[in-house]
N, C-alpha and C positions, 0 to 999 in steps of 0.2 A: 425928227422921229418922235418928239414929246409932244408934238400937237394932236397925234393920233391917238397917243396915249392918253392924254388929255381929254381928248372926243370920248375915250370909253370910258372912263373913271366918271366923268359928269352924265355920263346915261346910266348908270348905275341908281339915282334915287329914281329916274324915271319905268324904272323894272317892278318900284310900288305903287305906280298910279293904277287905279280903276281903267278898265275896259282901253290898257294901253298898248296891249301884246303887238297888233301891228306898225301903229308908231315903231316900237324897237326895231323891228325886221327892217322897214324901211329907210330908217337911221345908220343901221348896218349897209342895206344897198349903199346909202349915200358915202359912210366911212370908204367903201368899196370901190366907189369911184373917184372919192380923192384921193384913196393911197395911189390909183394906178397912172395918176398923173403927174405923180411927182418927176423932178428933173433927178435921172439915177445911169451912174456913169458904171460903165457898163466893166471896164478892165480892171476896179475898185474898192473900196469904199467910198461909200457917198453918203450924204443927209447924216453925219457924224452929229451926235450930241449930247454930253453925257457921258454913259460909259454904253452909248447902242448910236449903233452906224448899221448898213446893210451895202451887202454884194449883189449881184445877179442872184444867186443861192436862194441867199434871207427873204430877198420881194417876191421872187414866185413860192416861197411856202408859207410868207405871211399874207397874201394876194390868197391863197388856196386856203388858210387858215378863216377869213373874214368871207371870204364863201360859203364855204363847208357850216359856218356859224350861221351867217344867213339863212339858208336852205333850211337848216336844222328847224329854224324857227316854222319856216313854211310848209314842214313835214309834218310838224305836230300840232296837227292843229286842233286831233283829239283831245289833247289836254285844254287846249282853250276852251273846247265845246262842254266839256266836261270840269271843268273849273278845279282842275288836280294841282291845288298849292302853283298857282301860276306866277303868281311873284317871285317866288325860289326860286322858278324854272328857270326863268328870266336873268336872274340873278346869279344863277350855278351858272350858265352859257355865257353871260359877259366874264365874270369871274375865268370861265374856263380859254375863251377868249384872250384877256388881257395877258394869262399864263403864257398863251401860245404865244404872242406876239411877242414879248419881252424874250421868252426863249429865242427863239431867232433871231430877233434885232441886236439883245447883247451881246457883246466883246469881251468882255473879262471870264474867262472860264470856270471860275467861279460861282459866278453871276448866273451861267449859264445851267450848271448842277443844279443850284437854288428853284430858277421856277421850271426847269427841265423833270424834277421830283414835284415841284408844288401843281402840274397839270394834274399829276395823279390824282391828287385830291376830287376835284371840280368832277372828274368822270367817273371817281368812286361815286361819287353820292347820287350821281348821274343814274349808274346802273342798281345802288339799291334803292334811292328813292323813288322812281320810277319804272325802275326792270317789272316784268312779265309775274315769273312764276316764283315761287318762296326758295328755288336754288339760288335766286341772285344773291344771295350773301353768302354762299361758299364760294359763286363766280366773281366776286368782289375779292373775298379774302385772296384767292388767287392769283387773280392783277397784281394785288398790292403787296405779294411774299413776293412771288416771282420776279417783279422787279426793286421791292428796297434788297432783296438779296444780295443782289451784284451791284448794290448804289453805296455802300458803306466801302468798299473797295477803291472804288470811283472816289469818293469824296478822300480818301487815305494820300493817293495816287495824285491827286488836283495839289493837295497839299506839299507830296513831295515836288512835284513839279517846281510849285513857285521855290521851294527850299532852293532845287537847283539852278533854273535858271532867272528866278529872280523877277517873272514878268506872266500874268496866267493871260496878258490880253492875243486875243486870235490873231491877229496882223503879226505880232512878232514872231509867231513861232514858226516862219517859216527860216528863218535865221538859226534855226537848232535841230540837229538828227539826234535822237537819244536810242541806246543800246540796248537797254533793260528789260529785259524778259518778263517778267514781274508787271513790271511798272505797265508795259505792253499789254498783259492779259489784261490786269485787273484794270485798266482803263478800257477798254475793247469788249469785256464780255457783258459790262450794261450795257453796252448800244446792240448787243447781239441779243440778248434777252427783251430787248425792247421793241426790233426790227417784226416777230421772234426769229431767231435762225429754226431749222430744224434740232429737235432734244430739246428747248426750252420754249416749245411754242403752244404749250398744252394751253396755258392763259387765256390765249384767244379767241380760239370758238367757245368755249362756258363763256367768257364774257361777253360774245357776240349775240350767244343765242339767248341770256338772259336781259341784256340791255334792252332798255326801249330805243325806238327809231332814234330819234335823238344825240345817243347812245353809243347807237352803231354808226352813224353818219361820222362820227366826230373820232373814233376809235380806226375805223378804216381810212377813213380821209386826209388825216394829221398825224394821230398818236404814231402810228407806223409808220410816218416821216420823219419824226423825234431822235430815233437810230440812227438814219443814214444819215440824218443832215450832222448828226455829234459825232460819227465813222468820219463823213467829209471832211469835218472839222480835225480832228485829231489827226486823222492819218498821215497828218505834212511832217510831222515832228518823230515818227515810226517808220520814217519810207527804208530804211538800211534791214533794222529788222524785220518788218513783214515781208521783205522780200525772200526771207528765209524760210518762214514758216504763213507762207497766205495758204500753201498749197492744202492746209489740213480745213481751213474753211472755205476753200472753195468747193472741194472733194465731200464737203459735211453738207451744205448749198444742196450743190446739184443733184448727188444723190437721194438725199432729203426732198427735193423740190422735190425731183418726180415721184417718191413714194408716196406725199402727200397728195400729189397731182393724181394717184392711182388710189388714195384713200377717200378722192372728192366723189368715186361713182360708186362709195360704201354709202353714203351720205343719205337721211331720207327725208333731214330738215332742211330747209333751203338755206333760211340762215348759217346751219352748220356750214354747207356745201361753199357757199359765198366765202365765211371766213377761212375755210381750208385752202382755195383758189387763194386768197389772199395769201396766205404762210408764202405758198408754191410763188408770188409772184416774187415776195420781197426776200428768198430763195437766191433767186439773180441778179437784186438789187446786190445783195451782199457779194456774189460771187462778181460783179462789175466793181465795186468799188475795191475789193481785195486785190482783182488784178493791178492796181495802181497806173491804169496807163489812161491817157488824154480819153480815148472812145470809152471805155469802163466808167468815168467822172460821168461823162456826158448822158451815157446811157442811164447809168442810174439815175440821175437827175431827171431826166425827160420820163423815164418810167416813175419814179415817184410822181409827180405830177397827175399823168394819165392815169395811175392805180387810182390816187385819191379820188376822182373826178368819179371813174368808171364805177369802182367800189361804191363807194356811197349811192349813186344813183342803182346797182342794183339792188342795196339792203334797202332803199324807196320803194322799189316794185314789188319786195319778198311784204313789206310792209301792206303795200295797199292791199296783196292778198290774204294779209294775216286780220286785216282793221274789217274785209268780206265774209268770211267761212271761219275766221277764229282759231285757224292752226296755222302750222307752217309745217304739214308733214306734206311730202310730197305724193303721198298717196291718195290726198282729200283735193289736193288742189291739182286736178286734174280735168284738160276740154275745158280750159278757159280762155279758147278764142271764143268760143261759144258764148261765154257772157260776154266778155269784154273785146270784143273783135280789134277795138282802136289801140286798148293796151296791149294788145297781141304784137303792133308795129315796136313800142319799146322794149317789149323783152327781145324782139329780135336786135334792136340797135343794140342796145346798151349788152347783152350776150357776145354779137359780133366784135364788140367795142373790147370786152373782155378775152377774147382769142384773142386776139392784137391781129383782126382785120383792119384792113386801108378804111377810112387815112383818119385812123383816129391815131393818138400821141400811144399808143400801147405799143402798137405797131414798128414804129418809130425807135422807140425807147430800145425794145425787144430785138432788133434789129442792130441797132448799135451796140448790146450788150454781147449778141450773141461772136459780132465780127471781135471784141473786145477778148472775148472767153477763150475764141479757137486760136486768137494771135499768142495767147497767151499759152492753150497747149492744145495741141491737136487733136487729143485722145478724150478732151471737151465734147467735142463735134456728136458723140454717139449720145451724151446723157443731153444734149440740149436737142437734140432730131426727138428723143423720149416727151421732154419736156415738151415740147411746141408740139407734136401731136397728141399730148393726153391732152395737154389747155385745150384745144378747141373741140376735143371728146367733153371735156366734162359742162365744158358752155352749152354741146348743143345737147346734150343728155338734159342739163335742166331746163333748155329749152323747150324740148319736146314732150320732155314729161311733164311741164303745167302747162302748155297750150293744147297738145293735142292727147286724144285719147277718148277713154267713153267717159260720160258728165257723170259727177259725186251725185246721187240722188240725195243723200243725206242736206242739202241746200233747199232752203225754202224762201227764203227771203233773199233779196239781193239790190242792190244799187249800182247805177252804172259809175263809173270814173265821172270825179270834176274839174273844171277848168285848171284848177288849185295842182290836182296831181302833174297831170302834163306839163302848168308852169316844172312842177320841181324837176320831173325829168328831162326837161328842154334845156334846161340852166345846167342840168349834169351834161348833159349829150351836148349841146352845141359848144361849147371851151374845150372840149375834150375833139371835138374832130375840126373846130377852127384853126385851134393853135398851130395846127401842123404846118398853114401856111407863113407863121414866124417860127420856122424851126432853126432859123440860125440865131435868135435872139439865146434859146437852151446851149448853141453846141458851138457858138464862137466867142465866150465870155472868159475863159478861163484861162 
């Protein structure tokens, strides 16, 4: 694990060379294809070194993380053409990178709090140094309340742990059920703030709508994987007591999912509308993982995955029509098969992709969550029938309202799509509807 880390810490002076932006991207491919070849045992830890080892878990979100980072690069390529402080750029993305990986790969819980708070940094400066319009620094200030709120708790909680049992490394604690009501929340409600659940999710559409592409790639992709992989983590050491009280956040979930599922066709920004789908997915994320049972793991896990994948590659496409006509309301960006006939085919994928149609990993994920939810109580059955019918309402509502309709005449100039776009959305679309044919690599690990 320190060879990888190693690989990014020494490409770190190469972020100030002259005319070197694509070098990094494709440094990153290359990291990308040596991490996925490592030998990694699959019932485990494995590649132990240090104090970071990885599971099944850690490689597919550090594998998602060193993607999501890739692409990022290949998204932006406005700033390169535009020469916007491109060494920082460079530099904030590795920096925010190294963050992510260590989060995951570390073992000591500890360890884990430290750069679990230190990604915030890298995508604060993300969203105000390069965000859109002069609210990104209330959208900043937001992120950064919202979640050091319920991190002082966390970090309290970390410490009484080791007080008690003497050991904060993740392998051990499956050896310990602890009681503690207290200790319970205030560990649980950062990773719930982070996910966001529903009532603390306001953070992330202002920060969505205000980040640049970059921004939102790495926010939808990752940061919202940051929750559920520290819920996965902790919850082995909680299994007595949340079985007492899971039912008030799953009940907060589901209801929540689908109100915000029914706030996404309020929606007139596309970015809004993406980051609202987003709340409503990771919604089920929680209400899988709180059930505590084998499909609920599995499910959440295969849906984080397919979110990251799916999500980003749409805040791509809300992108390339924001980089054409300069807005993102969806009242301007209307009859754009009419320009773009070829990008008309991705917003259908990558839409589809987001209803959790076949045979992409949404699908999948969604599927397992839902069998997970009903086993767990039957009277589930009606808010997830709500949920999976407004999802694929609110996908094909922004589908149709920026493809089809009468054209903006306010459009005078225009470009067609370049090869550049379609790479980015092919690298989101194709892992996201591959993977499904290694679907037991996700759902027989554990």
């Amino acid at each position: 694990m320190m060879k990888f880390l190693m690989f990014m810490l020494f490409m770190i002076p190469l972020c100030f060379q002259m005319k070197i932006y694509w070098l990094v991207q494709m440094m990153l491919l290359l990291l990308m294809l040596f991490f996925m070849n490592i030998t990694l045992n699959i019932y485990n830890f494995s590649n132990l070194s240090y104090v970071m080892g990885l599971d099944m878990m850690s490689f597919g979100l550090i594998m998602l993380s060193i993607w999501i980072c890739c692409l990022m690069l290949l998204a932006s390529e406005n700033l390169y053409k535009n020469n916007l402080y491109i060494s920082y750029f460079l530099l904030n993305v590795m920096f925010l990178l190294i963050m992510l990986y260590l989060t995951f790969s570390v073992m000591n819980l500890f360890m884990f709090y430290f750069f679990f708070e230190g990604s915030l940094i890298p995508t604060l400066l993300l969203i105000i140094g390069w965000g859109y319009q002069p609210e990104r620094i209330q959208a900043g200030i937001y992120l950064l309340f919202y979640t050091l709120f319920m991190s002082l708790p966390l970090l309290m909680s970390i410490f009484f742990l080791n007080n008690e049992i003497n050991t904060l490394m993740i392998y051990m604690m499956k050896f310990y059920n602890l009681n503690y009501f207290m200790l319970y929340l205030s560990m649980i409600l950062a990773f719930l703030v982070k996910m966001p659940m529903y009532f603390v999710h306001l953070w992330l559409p202002k920060a969505h709508v205000e980040a640049p592409i970059s921004g939102s790639m790495i926010l939808a992709g990752v940061m919202l994987k940051l929750g559920g992989y520290g819920m996965m983590r902790i919850m082995i050491i909680f299994q007595k007591i949340n079985m007492k009280f899971n039912y008030i956040w799953i009940i907060v979930s589901l209801v929540g999912g689908v109100y915000i599922s029914m706030k996404c066709f309020c929606q007139y920004d596309i970015k809004s509308l993406i980051a609202y789908s987003s709340v409503a997915h990771m919604s089920l994320v929680i209400g899988g993982i709180m059930t505590m049972n084998y499909w609920g793991y599995m499910g959440s896990y295969i849906l984080m995955i397919g979110h990251g994948l799916c999500s980003s590659g749409m805040f791509c496409l809300s992108n390339i029509n924001y980089e054409r006509i300069h807005s993102r309301s969806l009242f301007l960006n209307k009859g754009m098969m009419n320009f773009m006939p070829s990008m008309s085919l991705w917003w259908f994928l990558l839409s589809s992709s987001n209803m959790a149609a076949p045979p992409s990993m949404n699908l999948m994920g969604e599927m397992t969550l839902i069998i997970s939810l009903v086993s767990w109580s039957k009277f589930s059955m009606l808010m997830l029938m709500l949920f999976s019918f407004f999802s694929a309402g609110y996908s094909l509502y922004l589908y149709s309202f920026t493809q089809h309709g009468k054209l903006n005449l306010g459009i005078t100039s225009f470009y067609m799509s370049v090869s550049r776009e379609y790479l980015v959305l092919f690298l989101h679309w194709f892992p996201l509807n591959i993977l499904v044919l290694k679907i037991d690599y996700f759902m027989l690990w554990l």
